[in-house]
N, C-alpha and C positions, 0 to 999 in steps of 0.2 A: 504494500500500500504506500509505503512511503518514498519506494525506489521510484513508484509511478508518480504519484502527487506531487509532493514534495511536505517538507514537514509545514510549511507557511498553510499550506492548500488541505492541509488534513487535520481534523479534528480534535480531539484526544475523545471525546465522545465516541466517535469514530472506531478509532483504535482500539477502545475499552470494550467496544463490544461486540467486535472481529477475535479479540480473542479471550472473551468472555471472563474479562476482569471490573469488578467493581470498581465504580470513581473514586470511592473513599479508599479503596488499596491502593490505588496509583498515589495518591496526594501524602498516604502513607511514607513511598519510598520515593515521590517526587514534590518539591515543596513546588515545581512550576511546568508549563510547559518546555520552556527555557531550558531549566534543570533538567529533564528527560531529555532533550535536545542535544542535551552537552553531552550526556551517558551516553545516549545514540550514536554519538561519533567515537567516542571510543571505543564502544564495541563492533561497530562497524570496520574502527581501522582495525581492531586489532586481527577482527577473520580475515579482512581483505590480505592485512599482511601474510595470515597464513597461506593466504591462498598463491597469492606473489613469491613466496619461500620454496610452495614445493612446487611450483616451474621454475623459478630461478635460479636453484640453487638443485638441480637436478644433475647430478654430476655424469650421469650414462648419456650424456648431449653437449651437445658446445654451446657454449653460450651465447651466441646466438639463436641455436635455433630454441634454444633453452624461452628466448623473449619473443620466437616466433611462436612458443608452443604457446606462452599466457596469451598471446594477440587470439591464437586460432580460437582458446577457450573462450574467451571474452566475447567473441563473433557467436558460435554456439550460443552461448545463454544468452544473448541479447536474441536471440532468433527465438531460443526457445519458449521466452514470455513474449514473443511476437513485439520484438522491438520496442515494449512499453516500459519496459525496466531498464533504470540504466547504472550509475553511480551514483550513489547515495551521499556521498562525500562532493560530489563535483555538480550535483543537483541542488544543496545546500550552499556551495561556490554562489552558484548561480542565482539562488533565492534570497542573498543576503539583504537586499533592500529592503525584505520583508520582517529579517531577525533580528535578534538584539546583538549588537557589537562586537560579543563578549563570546560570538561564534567567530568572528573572522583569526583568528591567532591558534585556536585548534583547529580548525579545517588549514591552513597554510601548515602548521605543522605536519597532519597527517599525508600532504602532499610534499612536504621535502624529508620522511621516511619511506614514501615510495619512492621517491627522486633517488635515492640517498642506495635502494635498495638495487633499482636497476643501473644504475653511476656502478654498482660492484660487480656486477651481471656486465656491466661492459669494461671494465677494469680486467676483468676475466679474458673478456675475449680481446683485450688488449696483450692479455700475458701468453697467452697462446699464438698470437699473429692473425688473427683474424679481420684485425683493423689496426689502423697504424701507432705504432709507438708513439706519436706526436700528438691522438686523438685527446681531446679533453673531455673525461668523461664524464664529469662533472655539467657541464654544458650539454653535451648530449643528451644525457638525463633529464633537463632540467626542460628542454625542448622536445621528448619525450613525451612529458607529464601534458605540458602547456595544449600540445598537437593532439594527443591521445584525448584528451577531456574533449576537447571542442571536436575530434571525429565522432567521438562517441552520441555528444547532443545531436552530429549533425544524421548519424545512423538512423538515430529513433525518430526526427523527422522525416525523413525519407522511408523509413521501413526498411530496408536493407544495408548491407553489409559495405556497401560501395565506398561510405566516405571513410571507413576503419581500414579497408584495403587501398585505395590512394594515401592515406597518411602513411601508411605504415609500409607502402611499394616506397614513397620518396622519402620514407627516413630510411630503411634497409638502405638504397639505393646512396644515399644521403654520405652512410658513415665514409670516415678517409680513412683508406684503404692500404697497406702494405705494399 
């Protein structure tokens, strides 16, 4: 619900009774919506991260194709909720004129430990020869993240796959090379 919505656009009413929790339990272990807003993002980052870990850091693959195989997954499950779900962290990016403030510094966090994750994933295939010893991959990363978010909003507008496959042909295509 909220991958679709976004949390601005959804209720807590909403939420409570999709999955069949009382209001006075939520207020229990959230004093706001705010408050749940901010837990949402950490536990959000923290699966994402797992998920980022075990393509990344996949050692039976190079690392490249280690960051080809998160792309292909990501294409998958965006197909599989029929291109309505997308990044939960990068949808709250996006809704912040709606939130309080006090979102914008954890959501940039949880996007420069995904930075931070595949910057090592290309560090990797720097150390191998796969791209050039001169590569920053710091910067890489960091354009990565920026290109990756905006194909991803622009997939679920269009319904397919096509703007995650152009970003992700001219970043492969992109990196410098050996």
């Amino acid at each position: 619900m909220l991958t679709e919505k976004g949390l601005a656009s959804t209720g807590i009413d909403e939420v409570l009774k999709k999955i069949g929790v009382p209001k006075g339990s939520f207020y229990h272990y959230f004093s706001s919506k705010d408050d749940f807003g901010l837990v949402l993002i950490d536990n959000y980052a923290s699966f994402f991260a797992h998920k980022l870990d075990r393509w990344l850091l996949n050692e039976a693959r190079t690392p490249l194709a280690r960051l080809q195989d998160f792309v292909d997954d990501a294409k998958e499950g965006l197909s599989r909720f029929d291109f309505r779900r997308g990044c939960l962290i990068g949808n709250l990016g996006q809704e912040l004129g709606a939130l309080n403030d006090s979102f914008r510094q954890p959501l940039e966090d949880v996007f420069l430990d995904w930075q931070t994750r595949v910057a090592t994933c290309l560090q990797a295939a720097k150390d191998v020869g796969e791209i050039s010893p001169e590569a920053d991959c710091e910067q890489l990363a960091s354009f990565f993240w920026i290109g990756w978010e905006g194909a991803v909003l622009r997939t679920k507008l269009v319904r397919n796959t096509s703007p995650i496959d152009l970003f992700t042909q001219a970043f492969f295509a992109g990196l410098p090379r050996s």
